[in-house]
N, C-alpha and C positions, 0 to 999 in steps of 0.2 A: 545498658548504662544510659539510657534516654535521658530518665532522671538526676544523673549526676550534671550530665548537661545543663540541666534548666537550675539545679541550684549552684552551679559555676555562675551562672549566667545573672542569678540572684545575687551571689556576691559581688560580684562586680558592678552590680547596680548601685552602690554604698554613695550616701548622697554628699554635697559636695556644702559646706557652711559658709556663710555668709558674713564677711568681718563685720566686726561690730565698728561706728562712727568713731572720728577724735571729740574726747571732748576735754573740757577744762578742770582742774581744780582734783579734789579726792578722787572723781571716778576716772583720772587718767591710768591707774593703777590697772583697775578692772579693765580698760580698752587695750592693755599693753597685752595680760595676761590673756585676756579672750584672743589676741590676736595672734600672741605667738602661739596659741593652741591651737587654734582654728587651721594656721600656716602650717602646723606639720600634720593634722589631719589632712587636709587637704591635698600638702604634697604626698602625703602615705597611700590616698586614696588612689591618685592621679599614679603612683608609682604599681600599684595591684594593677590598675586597664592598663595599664603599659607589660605587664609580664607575659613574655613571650610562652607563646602555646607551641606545644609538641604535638605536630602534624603528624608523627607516625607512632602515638600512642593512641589506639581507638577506647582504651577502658577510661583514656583523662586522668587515670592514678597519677601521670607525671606534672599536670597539670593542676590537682589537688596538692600535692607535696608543694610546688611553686608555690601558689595563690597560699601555703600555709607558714611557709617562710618568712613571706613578706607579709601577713598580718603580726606573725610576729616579732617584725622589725618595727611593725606599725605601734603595736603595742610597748616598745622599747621605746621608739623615739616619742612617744605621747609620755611617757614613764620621764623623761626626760626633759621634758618642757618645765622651765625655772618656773612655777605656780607657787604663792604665798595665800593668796586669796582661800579662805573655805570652801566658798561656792565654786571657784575654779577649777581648783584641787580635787573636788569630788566628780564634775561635771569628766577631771581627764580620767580620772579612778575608773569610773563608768565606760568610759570609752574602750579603755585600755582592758577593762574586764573583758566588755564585748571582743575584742579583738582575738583576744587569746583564747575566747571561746568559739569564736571560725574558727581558728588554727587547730583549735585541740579536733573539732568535729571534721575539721577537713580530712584530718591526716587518719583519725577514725574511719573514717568513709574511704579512703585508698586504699587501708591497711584490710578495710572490709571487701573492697572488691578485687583487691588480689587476691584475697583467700574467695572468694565467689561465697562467702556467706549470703545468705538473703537476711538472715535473720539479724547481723549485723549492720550491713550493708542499712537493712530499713530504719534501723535506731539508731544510725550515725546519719540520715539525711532528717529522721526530724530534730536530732540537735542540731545539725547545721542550721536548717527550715529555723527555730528557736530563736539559733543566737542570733543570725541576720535579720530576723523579727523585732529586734533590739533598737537595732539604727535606728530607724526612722524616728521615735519615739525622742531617744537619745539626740541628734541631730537637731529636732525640733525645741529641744529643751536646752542645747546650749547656744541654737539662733535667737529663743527669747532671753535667755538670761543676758546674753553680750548684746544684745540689741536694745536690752531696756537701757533706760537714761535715767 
């Protein structure tokens, strides 16, 4: 389970966004909304490195179930973030897609290495490898959008 390791290790890498500036006039709308998005990204990310690991599972299956939980809590409370904005709305849509596609790959990947599939087991670590290939992208694209003026 070498592997399952280093893509735990990937997700928990999920990068951390960058509030956007106050500023005056129409675009206070868009500072409000990027911000209260970014704030429960951020805390959702901050709450996945906080998920306590189970020392005495050596397959990490208990540890995949966790980290699939709280994506999709992550993906709940992003779902929930008051957004009016189009652009905002979509940027959380995105987000929230990606999350619950950890969660769904994660718990694929458990459910494949309890059964000791390989065959499984390898097509639930490149959806996971996939969706956490998302972030960075995603991340990137709503640090520009809340960052423009």
């Amino acid at each position: 389970m070498h592997h399952v390791a280093s893509l735990k290790r990937a997700v928990l890498g999920l990068g951390i966004l960058v509030g956007a500036a106050a500023l005056a006039g129409c675009a206070q709308k868009r500072v409000a909304e990027c911000n209260a998005l970014i704030l429960v990204i951020n805390t959702g990310v901050q709450g996945l490195e906080k998920t306590p690991k189970t020392e005495t599972d050596p397959t990490g299956v208990s540890d995949l179930k966790a980290m699939a939980e709280r994506m999709d809590k992550v993906a709940a409370e992003t779902a929930g973030v008051p957004v009016t904005l189009p652009e905002v709305k979509k940027l959380a849509s995105e987000y929230q897609k990606m999350a619950k596609d950890i969660a769904k790959a994660e718990r694929e990947l458990a459910t494949a290495a309890e059964s000791r599939d390989a065959a499984k087991r390898s097509a639930a670590e490149q959806s996971l490898d996939a969706a956490v290939k998302q972030e960075d992208p995603l991340v990137d694209s709503i640090n520009k959008f809340c960052q423009t003026q």
